[in-house]
C-alpha positions as CSV (number, residue, x, y, z in Angstrom):
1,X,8.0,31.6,18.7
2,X,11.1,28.9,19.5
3,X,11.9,26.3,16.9
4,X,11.9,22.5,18.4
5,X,14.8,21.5,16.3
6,X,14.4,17.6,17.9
7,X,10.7,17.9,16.7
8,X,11.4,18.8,13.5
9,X,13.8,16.3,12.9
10,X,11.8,14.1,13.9
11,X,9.3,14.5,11.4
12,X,11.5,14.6,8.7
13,X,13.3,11.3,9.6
14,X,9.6,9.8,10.3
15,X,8.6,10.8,6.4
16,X,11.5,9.6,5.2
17,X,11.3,6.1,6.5
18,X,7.6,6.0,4.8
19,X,7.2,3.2,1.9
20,X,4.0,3.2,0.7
21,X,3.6,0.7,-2.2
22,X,1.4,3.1,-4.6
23,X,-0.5,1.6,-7.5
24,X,2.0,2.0,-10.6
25,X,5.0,0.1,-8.4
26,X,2.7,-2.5,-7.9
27,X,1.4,-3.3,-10.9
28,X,2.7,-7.1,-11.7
29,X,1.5,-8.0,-7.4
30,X,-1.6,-6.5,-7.9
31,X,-2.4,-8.1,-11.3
32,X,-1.7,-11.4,-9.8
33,X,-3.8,-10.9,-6.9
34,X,-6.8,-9.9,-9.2
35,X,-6.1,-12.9,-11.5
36,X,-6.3,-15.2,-8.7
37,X,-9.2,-13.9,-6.8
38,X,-11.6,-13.8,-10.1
39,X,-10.4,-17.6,-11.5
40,X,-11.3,-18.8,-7.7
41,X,-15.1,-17.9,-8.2
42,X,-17.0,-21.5,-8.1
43,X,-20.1,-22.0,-10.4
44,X,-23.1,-21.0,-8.1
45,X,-25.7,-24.1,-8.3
46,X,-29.3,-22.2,-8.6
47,X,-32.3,-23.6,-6.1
């Protein structure tokens, strides 16, 4: 079976530009976002 050199590095440069944000680097963004989103719930007026 023949090796596809190219492909292969490819692949590797492709995983190595990958940045995902995972939960424990984002902790102080994602706190802020939560903080925000639950003090902009208005008082719900009943019928």
């Amino acid at each position: 079976m023949r090796t596809n050199t190219r492909f292969i590095k490819s692949i590797i440069k492709a995983a190595a530009q990958d940045d995902t944000a995972l939960p424990w680097k984002r902790g102080t963004t994602r706190a802020a976002f939560i903080a925000k989103r639950t003090a902009s719930l208005p008082a719900r007026k009943t019928a």
